[in-house]
C-alpha positions in Angstrom: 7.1 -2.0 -61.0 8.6 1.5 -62.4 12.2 1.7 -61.9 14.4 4.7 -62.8 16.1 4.7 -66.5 19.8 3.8 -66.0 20.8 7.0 -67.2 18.4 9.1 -64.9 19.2 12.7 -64.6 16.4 14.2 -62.7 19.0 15.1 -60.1 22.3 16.5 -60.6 24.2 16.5 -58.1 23.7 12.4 -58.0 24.4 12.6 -61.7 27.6 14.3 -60.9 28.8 11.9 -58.3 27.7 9.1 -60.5 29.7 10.1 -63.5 32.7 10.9 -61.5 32.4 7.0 -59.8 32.3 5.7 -62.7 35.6 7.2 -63.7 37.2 6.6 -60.3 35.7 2.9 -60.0 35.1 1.8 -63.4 33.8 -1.7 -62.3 30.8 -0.6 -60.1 27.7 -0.5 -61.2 27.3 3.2 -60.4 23.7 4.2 -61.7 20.4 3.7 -60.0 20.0 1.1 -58.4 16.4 -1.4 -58.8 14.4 -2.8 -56.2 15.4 -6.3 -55.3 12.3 -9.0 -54.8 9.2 -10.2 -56.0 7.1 -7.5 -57.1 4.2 -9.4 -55.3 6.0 -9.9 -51.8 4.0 -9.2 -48.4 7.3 -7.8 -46.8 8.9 -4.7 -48.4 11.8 -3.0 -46.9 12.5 0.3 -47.5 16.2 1.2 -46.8 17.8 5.0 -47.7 19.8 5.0 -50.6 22.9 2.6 -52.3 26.2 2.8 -50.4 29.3 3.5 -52.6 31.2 0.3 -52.0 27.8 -1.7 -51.7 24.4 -1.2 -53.8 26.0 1.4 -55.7 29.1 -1.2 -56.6 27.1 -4.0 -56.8 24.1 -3.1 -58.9 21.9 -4.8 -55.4 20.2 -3.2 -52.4 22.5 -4.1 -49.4 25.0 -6.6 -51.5 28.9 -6.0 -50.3 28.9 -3.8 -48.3 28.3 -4.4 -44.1 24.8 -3.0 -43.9 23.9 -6.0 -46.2 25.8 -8.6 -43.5 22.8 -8.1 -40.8 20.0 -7.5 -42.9 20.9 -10.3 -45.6 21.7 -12.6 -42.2 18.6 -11.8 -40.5 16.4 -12.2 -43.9 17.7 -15.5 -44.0 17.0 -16.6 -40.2 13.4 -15.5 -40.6 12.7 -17.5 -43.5 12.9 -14.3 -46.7 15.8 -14.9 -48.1 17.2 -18.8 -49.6 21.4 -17.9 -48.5 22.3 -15.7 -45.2 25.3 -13.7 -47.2 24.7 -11.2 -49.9 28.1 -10.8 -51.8 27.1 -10.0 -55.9 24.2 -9.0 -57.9 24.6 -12.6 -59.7 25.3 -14.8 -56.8 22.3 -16.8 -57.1 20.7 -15.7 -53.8 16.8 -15.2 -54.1 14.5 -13.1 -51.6 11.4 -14.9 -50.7 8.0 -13.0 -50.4 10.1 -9.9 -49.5 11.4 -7.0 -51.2 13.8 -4.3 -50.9 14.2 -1.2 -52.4 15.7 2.3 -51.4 13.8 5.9 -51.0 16.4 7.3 -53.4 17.7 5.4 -55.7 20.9 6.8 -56.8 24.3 6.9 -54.5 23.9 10.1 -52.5 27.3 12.3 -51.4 28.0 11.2 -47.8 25.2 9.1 -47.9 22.6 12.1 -47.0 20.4 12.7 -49.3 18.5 16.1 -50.0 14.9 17.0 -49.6 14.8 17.3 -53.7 16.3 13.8 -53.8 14.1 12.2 -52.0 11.3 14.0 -53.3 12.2 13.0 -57.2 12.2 9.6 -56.1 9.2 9.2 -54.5 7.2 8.1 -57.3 9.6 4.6 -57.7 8.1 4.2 -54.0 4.6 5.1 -54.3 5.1 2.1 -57.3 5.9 -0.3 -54.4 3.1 0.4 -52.2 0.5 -1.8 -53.1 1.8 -5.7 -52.7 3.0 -5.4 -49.6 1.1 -6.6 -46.1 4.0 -5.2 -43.7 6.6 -2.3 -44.9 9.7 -2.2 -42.6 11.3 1.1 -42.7 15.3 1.3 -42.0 15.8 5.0 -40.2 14.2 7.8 -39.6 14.4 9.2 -43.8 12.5 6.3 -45.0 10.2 5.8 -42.3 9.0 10.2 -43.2 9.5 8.6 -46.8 6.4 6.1 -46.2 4.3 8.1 -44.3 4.2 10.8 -46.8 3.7 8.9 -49.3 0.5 7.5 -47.5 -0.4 11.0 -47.1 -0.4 10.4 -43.4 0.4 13.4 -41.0 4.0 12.4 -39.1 3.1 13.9 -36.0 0.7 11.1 -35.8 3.6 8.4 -36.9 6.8 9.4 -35.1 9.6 6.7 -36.1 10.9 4.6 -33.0 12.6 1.3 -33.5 10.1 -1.7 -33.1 7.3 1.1 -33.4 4.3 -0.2 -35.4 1.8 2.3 -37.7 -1.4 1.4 -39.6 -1.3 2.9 -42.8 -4.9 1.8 -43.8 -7.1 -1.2 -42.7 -4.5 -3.2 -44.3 -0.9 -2.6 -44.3 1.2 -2.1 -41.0 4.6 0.2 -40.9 7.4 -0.9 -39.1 10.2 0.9 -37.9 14.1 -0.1 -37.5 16.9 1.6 -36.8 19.0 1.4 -39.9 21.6 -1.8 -40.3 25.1 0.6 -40.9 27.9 0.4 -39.3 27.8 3.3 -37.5 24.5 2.3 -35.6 25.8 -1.7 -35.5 29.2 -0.6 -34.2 27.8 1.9 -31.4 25.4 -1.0 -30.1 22.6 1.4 -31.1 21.3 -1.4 -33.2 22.3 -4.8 -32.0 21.2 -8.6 -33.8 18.6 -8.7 -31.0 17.1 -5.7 -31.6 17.0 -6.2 -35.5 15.7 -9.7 -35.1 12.8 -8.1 -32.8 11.6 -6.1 -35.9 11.8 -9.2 -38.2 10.2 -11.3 -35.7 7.3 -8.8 -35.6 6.6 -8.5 -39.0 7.0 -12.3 -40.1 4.0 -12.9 -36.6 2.1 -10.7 -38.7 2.6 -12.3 -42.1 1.4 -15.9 -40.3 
């Protein structure tokens, strides 16, 4: 799979906020960040972009920082992941026949993301697309991501958590709410709820 060069500059203002973290937090990893998973998986989940004291520290999708305690957790109780905690990029843990990567790979100022962002991106995504039996999208960005890289119409796919899409005869979209803190802490997104989505797509991996 294609990942971005470590010292990718299709998009400055990421480039900017990347050179200053690595100034103010010399230790973190602070460049893009690689999908995480076997390139073959039947599960892909497509999350929104490394977090500054998580993905973008750790040099992993959702590792240290609390979006990666539910996800990593729930991986685990449905069988994709061998350890329930995510802490370091080196901590041994492995995914099985699931993979997670990010619609923009580079840490984004106040985690949002641009159009332009997202758009330069897209090709590391498109890379993704083909393995994958089920694709579990995390919020409303990277559910538009997937569609539009399917070159589906999103009027016809409007994001809902637990919603389900067909892309083609094949491959079936399914939508979360995102994992942060902000959703977890509002009870927008409960362990119920997230389980529900995980529950779905592993049924349809059987």
């Amino acid at each position: 799979m294609t990942q971005p060069p470590a010292d990718c500059s299709s998009c400055p203002r990421l480039v900017a906020l990347r050179k200053q973290v690595q100034i103010d937090h010399p230790n973190h990893h602070a460049a893009p960040v690689p999908a995480f998973g076997p390139a073959d998986a039947r599960l892909l989940v497509v999350g929104l972009a490394p977090g500054m004291h998580g993905a973008n520290a750790t040099g992993r999708p959702f590792t240290g920082d609390h979006a990666g305690v539910l996800l990593y957790r729930t991986l685990y109780d449905f069988g994709f992941a061998s350890s329930p905690v995510s802490e370091q990029a080196d901590d041994g843990l492995k995914l099985i026949d699931c993979r997670i990567t990010n619609v923009v790979k580079c840490l984004p100022p106040e985690n949002k993301p641009v159009a332009a962002e997202v758009n330069a991106c897209s090709r590391f995504l498109m890379d993704e697309l083909g393995p994958p039996d089920v694709l579990l999208a995390l919020g409303g960005v990277a559910h538009k991501a997937v569609i539009r890289a399917y070159g589906l119409r999103q009027k016809d796919h409007v994001f809902g958590h637990g919603a389900e899409h067909a892309l083609n005869e094949r491959q079936v979209l399914i939508d979360s709410y995102h994992c942060s803190r902000y959703n977890t802490n509002t009870r927008r997104l409960t362990p119920r709820m997230f389980a529900d989505v995980f529950a779905a797509a592993r049924k349809r991996l059987a």
